[in-house]
C-alpha positions, 0 to 999 in steps of 0.5 A: 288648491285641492290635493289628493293621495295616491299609492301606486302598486304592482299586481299579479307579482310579489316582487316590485317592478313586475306584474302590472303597476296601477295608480290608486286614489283610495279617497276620489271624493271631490275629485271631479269627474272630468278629471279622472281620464286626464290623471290615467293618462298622466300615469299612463298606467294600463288602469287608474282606479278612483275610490267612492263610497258605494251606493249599497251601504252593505258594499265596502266601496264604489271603484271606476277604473280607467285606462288611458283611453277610457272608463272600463265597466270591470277589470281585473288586476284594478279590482285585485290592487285597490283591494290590496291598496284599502286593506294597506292603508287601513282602511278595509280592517283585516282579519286572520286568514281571509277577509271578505269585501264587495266593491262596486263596478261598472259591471255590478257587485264584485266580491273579493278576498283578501288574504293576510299574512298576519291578520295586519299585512295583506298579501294576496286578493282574489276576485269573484266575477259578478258576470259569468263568462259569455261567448261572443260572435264568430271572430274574425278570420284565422289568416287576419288575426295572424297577419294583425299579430305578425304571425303566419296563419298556421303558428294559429290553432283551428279546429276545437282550439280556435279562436273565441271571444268571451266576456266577463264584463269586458269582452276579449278575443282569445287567439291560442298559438302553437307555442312560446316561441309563436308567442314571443314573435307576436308584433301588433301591425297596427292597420292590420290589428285596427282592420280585424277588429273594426267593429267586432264585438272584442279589440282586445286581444288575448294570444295564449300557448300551453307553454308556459316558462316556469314550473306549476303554470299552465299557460303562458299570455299576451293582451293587446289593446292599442283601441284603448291606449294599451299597446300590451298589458303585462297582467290582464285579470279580467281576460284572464276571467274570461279565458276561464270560460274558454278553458272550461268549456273545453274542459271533459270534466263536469264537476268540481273546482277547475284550476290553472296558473297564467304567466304575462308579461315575461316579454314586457319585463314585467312577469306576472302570475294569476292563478284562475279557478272556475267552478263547473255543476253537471257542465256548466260554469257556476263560479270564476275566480282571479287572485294574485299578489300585489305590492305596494311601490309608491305613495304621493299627492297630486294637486288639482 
């Protein structure tokens, strides 16, 4: 019977059993298709990543991502620990301070960087969107999302802080709330939560504050997505993309490199940092990067 490694990693976090875990099958070659959504829902992990070789030859690797519910075209912490997982095994070669690799998404091209702490152990990715953030349409309203969340209308922010959906290849729906204790209270109702979300653009949902726990974050998250088998992700790399565009669109500054730090998974147990960076040129968003550390948790085999 055919057998195939795995290695399974925490992302976003340099201390085992936080941030966001994933299983990564760094060799999926002759692994069948119809198996990879089966094998995420056997790890029930927020992702399963399934390794190729890319169809471009200048790229480093062709990557699927699956959730327990599904294929995703991009997502974030994935993309950061099968980096973090090739460069471990050896098999993207290192060099002194940042090695630079392109991986194959459902949404295009994805460059990331990969930094070392001796030219031999890597410690910390960052990705590049291959999609810049785009909004989307006018979310449902403030009374529904709160009632979806638990929450009363007015622990919501309205006026220029309201509630955005924005994609950089996956689309989210951005609900800010008044603070950390607002968020904490944050209880998914789920006929109430399926009810907002039915049929809109985003059923993912991001609640943030800008009270965030510890010194040097900005802002403190919680990502629901019970649409696609998670009912709350400890570190979202890609929503985390993508609030970069809410953020920076609202943002005076014009130019230069924008910089925040986001804290998820404090309520899950699993606290996760990502650092996001955004790039802006006379107004306009011109870059969005996400990097975290990862580490490695375990190594094994699964037998088809």
């Amino acid at each position: 019977m055919p057998t195939f490694s795995f290695l399974t990693t925490d992302v976003f976090t340099n201390t085992r059993f936080g941030g966001n875990q994933l299983a990564v099958f760094a060799d999926a070659r002759g692994l069948p298709e119809d198996a990879m959504l089966p094998i995420a829902r056997e790890f029930n992990f927020s992702e399963t990543t399934f390794v190729l070789p890319p169809s471009d030859p200048r790229h480093t690797r062709a990557v699927r991502i699956f959730t327990p519910g599904g294929e995703l075209q991009f997502a974030g912490h994935p993309t950061v620990g099968t980096a973090f997982a090739l460069a471990w095994l050896g098999l993207v070669p290192l060099r002194n301070g940042e090695t630079a690799i392109v991986l194959e998404e459902g949404v295009g091209p994805v460059p990331v960087s990969i930094r070392s702490k001796d030219g031999k152990t890597p410690d910390f990715a960052t990705l590049s969107v291959a999609q810049l953030p785009q909004t989307g349409p006018q979310p449902p309203a403030i009374p529904l999302l709160a009632t979806a969340l638990g929450l009363e209308p007015g622990d919501l922010l309205s006026g220029e802080q309201s509630p955005q959906a924005l994609s950089c290849g996956t689309p989210f729906l951005f609900v800010p709330v008044r603070d950390r204790s607002v968020l904490a209270r944050c209880r998914v109702r789920a006929d109430a939560f399926e009810s907002a979300v039915r049929g809109y653009w985003a059923d993912m949902v991001f609640v943030f504050c800008d009270d965030p726990e510890l010194p040097g974050s900005t802002h403190r998250a919680r990502m629901f997505a019970p649409s696609i088998g998670v009912g709350e992700d400890p570190a979202t790399g890609s929503a985390c993309a993508a609030f970069g565009g809410y953020l920076a669109n609202r943002d005076p500054r014009r130019d230069g490199t924008l910089r925040w730090v986001v804290e998820q998974g404090f309520e899950m147990g699993r606290p996760s940092i990502m650092e996001l960076q955004v790039d802006k040129s006379a107004g306009q968003i011109t870059g969005v990067r996400v990097g975290g550390n990862s580490v490695l948790v375990t190594r094994g085999e699964l037998t088809l």
